[in-house]
C-alpha positions as CSV (number, residue, x, y, z in Angstrom):
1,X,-9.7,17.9,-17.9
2,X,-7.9,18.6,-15.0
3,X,-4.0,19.7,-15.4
4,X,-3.0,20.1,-11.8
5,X,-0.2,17.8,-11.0
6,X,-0.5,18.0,-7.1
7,X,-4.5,17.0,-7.8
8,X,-3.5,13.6,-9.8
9,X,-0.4,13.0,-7.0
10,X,-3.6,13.1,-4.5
11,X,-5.2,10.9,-6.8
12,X,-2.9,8.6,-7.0
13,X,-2.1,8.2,-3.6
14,X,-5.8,7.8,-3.0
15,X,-5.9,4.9,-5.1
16,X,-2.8,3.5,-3.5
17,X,-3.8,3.7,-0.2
18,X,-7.3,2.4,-1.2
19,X,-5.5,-1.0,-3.2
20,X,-2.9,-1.4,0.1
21,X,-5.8,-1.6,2.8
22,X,-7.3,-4.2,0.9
23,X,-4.3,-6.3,0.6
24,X,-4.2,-6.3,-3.2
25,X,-0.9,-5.9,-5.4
26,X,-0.9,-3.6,-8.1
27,X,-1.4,-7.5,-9.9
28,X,-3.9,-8.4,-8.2
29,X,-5.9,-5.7,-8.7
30,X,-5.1,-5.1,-12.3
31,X,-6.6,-8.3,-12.8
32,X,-9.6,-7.3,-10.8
33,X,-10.3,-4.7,-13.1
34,X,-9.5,-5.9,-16.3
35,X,-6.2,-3.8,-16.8
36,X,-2.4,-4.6,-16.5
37,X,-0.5,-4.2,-13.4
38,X,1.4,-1.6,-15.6
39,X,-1.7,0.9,-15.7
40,X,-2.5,0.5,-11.8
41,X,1.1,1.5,-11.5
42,X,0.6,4.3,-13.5
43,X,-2.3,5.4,-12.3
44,X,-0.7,5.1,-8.4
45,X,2.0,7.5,-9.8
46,X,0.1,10.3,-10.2
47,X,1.0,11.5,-13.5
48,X,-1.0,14.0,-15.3
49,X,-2.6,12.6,-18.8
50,X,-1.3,14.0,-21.6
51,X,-4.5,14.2,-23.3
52,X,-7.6,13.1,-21.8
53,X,-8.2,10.6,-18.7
54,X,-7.6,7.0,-19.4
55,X,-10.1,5.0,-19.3
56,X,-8.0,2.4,-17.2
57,X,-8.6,4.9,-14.1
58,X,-12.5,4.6,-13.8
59,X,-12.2,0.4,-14.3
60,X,-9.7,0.8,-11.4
61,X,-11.9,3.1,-9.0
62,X,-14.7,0.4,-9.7
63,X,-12.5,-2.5,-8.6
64,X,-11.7,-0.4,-5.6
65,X,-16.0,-0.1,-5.1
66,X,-15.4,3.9,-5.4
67,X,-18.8,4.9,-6.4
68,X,-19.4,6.9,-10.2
69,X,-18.0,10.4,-9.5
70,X,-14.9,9.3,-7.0
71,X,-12.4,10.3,-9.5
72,X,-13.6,13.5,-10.3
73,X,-14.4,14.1,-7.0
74,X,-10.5,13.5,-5.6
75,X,-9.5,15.3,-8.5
76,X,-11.8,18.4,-7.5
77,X,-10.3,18.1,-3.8
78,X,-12.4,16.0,-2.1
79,X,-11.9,13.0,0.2
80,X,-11.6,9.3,-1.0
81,X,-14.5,7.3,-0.6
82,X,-14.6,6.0,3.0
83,X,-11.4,7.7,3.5
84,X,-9.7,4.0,3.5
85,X,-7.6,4.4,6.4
86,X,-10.2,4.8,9.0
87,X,-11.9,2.0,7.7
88,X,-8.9,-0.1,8.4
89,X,-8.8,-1.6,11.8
90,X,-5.7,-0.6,13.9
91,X,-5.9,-4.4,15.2
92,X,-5.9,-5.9,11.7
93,X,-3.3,-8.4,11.3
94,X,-0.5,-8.4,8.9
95,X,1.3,-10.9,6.8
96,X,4.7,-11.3,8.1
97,X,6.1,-11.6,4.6
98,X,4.9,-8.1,4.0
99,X,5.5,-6.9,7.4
100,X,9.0,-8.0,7.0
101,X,9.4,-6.4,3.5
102,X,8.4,-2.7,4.7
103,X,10.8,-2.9,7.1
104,X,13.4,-3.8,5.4
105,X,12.9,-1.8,2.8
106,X,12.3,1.8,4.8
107,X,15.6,0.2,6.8
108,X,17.5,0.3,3.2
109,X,16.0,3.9,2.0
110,X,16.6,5.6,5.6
111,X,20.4,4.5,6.4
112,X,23.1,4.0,4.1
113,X,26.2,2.5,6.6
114,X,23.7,-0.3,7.8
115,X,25.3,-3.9,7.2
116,X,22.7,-6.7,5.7
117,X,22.9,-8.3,9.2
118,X,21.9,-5.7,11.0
119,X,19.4,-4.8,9.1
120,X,18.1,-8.7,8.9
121,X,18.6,-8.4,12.7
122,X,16.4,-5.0,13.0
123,X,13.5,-6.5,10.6
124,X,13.4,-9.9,12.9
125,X,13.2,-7.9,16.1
126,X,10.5,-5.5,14.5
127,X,8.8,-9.2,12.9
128,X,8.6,-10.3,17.0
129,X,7.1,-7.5,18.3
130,X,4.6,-7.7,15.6
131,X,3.8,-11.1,16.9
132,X,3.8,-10.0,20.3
133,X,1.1,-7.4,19.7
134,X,-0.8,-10.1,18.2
135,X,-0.4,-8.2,14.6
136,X,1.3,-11.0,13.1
137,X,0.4,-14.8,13.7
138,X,2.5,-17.2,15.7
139,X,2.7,-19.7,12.9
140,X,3.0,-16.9,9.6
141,X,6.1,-17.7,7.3
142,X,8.5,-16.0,9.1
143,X,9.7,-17.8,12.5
144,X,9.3,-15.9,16.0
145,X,12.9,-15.0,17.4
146,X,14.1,-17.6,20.1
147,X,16.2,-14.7,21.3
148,X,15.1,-14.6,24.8
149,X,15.9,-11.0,25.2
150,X,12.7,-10.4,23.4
151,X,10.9,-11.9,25.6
């Protein structure tokens, strides 16, 4: 079995990347293949198994539709299957709700003397031109800005 720590990190982030451009949760697709969100979380972290591979990882990769072998195969080095982010469309549009809670959240992790406010104010501006581009929808959850600035 493979021991390589950086090998299951790539792995991991594989089947991350792979769950996030299909719009699934860890949830969602946990459900999809018959395992707890617990174990996609798991497997997404990258951790070497301390004894052999779980079987949780292959149900997950078949959720995914990674052909038989993909696992290995990431594991030995390889690429992902359909290397996930070119198969994503740059022009895909995003859910607001999401939208808003990356921002936000790489706001929080790369500042640390940012007020809420500001930070609410920075994640609405960023929401707006998201809509503008046509990435987000007019009528999404989160309102347009009626800041005419923006405009």
């Amino acid at each position: 079995m493979h021991r390589d720590p950086q090998d299951w990190a790539r792995l991991g982030h594989a089947l991350r990347t792979a769950r996030v451009c299909r719009g699934l949760t860890q949830a969602d697709l946990g459900e999809l293949a018959g395992v707890s969100g617990r174990s996609v979380q798991d497997a997404e972290g990258g951790a070497v198994p301390k004894k052999r591979m779980p079987y949780t990882i292959g149900r997950i990769a078949a959720a995914l539709g990674w052909p038989e072998g993909a696992v290995d195969a990431i594991l030995d080095g390889k690429a992902p299957p359909g290397d996930a982010w070119q198969d994503t469309s740059v022009q895909q549009q995003v859910d607001a709700e999401v939208a808003s809670g990356i921002i936000t959240n790489a706001m929080v992790r790369a500042t640390s003397s940012t007020t809420s406010d500001e930070i609410k104010e920075a994640t609405r501006l960023a929401l707006d031109e998201f809509r503008r581009l046509g990435l987000i929808s007019e009528t999404d959850g989160v309102q347009p800005s009626t800041n005419q600035a923006n405009t």
